[in-house]
N, C-alpha and C positions, 0 to 999 in steps of 0.2 A: 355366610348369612347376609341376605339383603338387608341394607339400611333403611329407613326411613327417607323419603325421597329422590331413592335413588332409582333408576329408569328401570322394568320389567325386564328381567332376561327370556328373550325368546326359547320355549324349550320343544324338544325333539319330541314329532307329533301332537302339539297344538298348532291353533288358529293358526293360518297366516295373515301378517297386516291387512289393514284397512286397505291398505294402496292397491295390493297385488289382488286383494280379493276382488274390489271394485276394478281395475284394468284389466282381471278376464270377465266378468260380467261386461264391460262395452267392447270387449275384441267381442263377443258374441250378439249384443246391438247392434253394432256396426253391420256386421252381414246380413242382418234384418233390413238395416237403413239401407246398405248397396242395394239389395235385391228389390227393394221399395223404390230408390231410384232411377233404376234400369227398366221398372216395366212405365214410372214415368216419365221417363226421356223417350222411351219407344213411342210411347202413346204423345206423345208431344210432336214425336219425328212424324207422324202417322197424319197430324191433323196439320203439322204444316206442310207437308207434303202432296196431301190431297188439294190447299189451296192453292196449289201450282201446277194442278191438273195432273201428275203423276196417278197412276190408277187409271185414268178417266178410259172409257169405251165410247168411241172407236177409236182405237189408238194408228198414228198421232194425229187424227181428226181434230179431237178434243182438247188435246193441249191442246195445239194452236190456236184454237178458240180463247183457251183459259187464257194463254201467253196475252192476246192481245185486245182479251177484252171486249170481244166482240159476244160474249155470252152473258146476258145479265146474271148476275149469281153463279159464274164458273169458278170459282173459288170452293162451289162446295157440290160442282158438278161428278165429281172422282169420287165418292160415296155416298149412298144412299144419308137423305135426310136422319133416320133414325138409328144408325151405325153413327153418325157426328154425335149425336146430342148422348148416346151412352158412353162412348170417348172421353165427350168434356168433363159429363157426372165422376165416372172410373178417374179421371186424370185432377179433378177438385177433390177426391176424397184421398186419395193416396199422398198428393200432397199434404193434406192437412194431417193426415195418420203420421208422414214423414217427418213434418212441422215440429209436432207431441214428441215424437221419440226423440228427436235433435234436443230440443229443450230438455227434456227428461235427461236425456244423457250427459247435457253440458253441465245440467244441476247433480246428478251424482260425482262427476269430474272435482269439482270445483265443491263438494263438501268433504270429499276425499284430500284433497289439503295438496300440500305440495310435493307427493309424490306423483303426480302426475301433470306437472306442468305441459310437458311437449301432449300430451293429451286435451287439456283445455284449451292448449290454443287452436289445434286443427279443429275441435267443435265450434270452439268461438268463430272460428274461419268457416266449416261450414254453417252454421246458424245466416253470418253475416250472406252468403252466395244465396243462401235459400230466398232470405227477405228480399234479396235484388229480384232475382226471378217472381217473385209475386211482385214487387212493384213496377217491373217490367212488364208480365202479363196485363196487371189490370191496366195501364197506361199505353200499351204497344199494341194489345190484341189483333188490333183492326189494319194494325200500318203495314203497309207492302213493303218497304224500307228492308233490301237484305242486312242491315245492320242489328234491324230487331231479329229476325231469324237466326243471325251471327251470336247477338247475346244470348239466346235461350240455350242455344247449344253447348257454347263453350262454358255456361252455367252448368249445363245438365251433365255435361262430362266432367267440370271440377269435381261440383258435387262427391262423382260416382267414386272420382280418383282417392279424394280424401275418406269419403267410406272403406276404399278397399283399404289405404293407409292405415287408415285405426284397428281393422279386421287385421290385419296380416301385414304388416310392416316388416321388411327383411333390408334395412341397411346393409347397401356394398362399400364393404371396409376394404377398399381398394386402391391403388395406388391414384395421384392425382390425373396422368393422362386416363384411365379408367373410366373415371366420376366426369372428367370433362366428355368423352364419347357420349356417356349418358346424357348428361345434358343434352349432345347436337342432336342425337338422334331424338331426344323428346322433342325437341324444338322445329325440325322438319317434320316430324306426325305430327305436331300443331299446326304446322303451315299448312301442309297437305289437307288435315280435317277442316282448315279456314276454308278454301279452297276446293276442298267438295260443299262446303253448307255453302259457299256463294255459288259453286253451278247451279245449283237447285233454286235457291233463292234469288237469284239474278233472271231462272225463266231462260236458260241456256243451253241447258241440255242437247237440243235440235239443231242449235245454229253453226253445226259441221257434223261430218261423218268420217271419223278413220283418221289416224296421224295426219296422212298428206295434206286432207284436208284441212283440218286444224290449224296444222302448222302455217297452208299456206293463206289460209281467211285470216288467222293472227298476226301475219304479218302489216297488215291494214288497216289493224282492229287498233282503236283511242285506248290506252292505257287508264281511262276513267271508269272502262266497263268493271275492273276490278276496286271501287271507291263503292264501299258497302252503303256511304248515304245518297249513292244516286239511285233517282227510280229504275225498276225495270226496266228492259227494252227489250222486247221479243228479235229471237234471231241476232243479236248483236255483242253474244258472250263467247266468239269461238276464241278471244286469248284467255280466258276465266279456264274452258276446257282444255286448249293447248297446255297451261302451266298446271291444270290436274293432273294429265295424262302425263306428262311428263314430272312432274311431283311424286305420280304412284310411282315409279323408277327409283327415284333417288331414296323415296322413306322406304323401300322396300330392303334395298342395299343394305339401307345404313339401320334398320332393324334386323338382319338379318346377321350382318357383321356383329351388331352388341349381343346379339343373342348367344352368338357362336363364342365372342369374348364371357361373356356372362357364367357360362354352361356349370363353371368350376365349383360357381358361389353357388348358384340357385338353378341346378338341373331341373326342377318342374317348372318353376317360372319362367325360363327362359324358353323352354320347349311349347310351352302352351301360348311365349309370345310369337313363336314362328307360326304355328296354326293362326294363330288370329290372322297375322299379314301377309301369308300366303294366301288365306281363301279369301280375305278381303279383295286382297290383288285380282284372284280368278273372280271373283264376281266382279270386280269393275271390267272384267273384259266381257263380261256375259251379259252384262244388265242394255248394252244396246242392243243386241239381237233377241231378245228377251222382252225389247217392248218397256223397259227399266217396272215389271211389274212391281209392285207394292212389297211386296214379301218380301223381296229378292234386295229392295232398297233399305227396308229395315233392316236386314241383316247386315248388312253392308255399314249401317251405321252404327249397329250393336258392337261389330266385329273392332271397327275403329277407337269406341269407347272402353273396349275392354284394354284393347291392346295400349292404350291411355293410360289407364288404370294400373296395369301390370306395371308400367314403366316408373311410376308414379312409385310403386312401392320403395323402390328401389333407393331412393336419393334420399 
């Protein structure tokens, strides 16, 4: 017989706790929140993309116009006027819907008490990335500067990583060389995605064609071109492109190798991270013959965020 102040004994088929109830109620926000993030990092990748003339017709006429500026208003030559202004509206509203649920969700966390601590903080941590990105937006908008381009990114993909964490978190209880692989291999996909968002945002794209080339205009190239607070310079990013093209080599490896170590813990995870950086890979071999159309770039970026994400779960 129960005492008088003594704790509830849980009985077979009742309630489960408060905790558990509320942490699958935000694994299934979370998914909400990723999928909310992803079509605004797209829609983000989309509008900073076109102001660097990606898209533009008649290709590469038009870059190079946008590159150097010889177009007044070629910033928003690569899409039609009214394709921008439903962008912005779609990319202000999803934000703020994103905003609400973050909030909402850090307040259920955090009335749920301390069984969910490791949960309060990755919201507290997203909450805090979101407000940077808005205080980035409204003060960066306008700046050419690839360091503001740099932040919205690796914003939009923490963001996405820490939604897929909360959705689906799968620690690798694995030995310590293991967890260290994981690490390197996250850490060169970060270099690597540094490094495609400053080809784009550097205005570089064009200033070589094919390895040899690369390699051999890199060798000439000022190691400043890669210093995200310098302005642009049209035509003067072929080391930016030299250490992508050879970056995709090495993250491809060393995703390919964690993947194949991985396989034991997390066969879909691991399997779904080889599709991501296999096709990434084949479109960055595609996207210069290809004209780097719009489509083909957004994926390319999606594909990178995911495989971000996926790795993310993991640690």
């Amino acid at each position: 017989m129960q005492t008088a102040g003594s704790s509830k004994l849980q009985m077979p088929g009742s309630s489960p706790p408060r905790a558990a109830r509320v942490g699958r109620l935000l694994r299934r926000l979370a998914w909400v929140c990723a999928i909310l993030v992803l079509a605004i990092t797209t829609l983000s990748a989309s509008m900073r993309l076109a102001k660097t003339g990606i898209g533009c017709q008649p290709w590469p006429q038009c870059y190079g116009q946008a590159a150097g500026g010889q177009a007044s208003g070629a910033a928003e030559t690569s899409q039609p006027a009214d394709a921008l202004v439903a962008q912005r509206l779609a990319h202000r509203m999803l934000a703020l819907a994103t905003l609400a649920l973050i909030v909402v969700m850090l307040a259920l966390a955090l009335k749920a008490g301390v069984g969910l601590r490791r949960e309060q903080g990755e919201l507290a941590a997203l909450l805090a990335v979101t407000l940077f990105l808005a205080v980035l937006g409204a003060l960066g908008a306008q700046s050419p500067l690839p360091a503001v381009a740099l932040g919205n990114l690796l914003g939009g993909f923490a963001m996405l990583a820490l939604s897929v964490r909360l959705a689906a978190r799968r620690r690798i209880q694995g030995t310590g060389a293991l967890r260290a692989g994981l690490w390197l291999a996250l850490l060169i996909l970060l270099a690597q995605i540094l490094l495609g968002g400053m080809a784009s945002a550097s205005q570089s794209i064009l200033s070589c064609d094919g390895w040899a080339d690369c390699a051999a205009a890199a060798r000439g190239g000022a190691w400043s071109a890669l210093d995200p607070w310098r302005m642009p310079v049209a035509g003067a990013g072929a080391l930016v492109q030299w250490a992508h093209r050879l970056g995709a080599i090495v993250a491809l490896v060393a995703c390919l190798l964690l993947a194949f170590r991985l396989r034991a813990h997390d066969a879909p995870g691991a399997a779904l991270l080889l599709v991501c950086v296999l096709a990434q890979f084949v479109l960055g071999l595609l996207l210069p013959g290809a004209g780097f159309a719009m489509a083909l770039v957004l994926l390319h970026n999606v594909l990178a965020a995911l495989a971000l994400a996926l790795m993310a779960r993991w640690l």
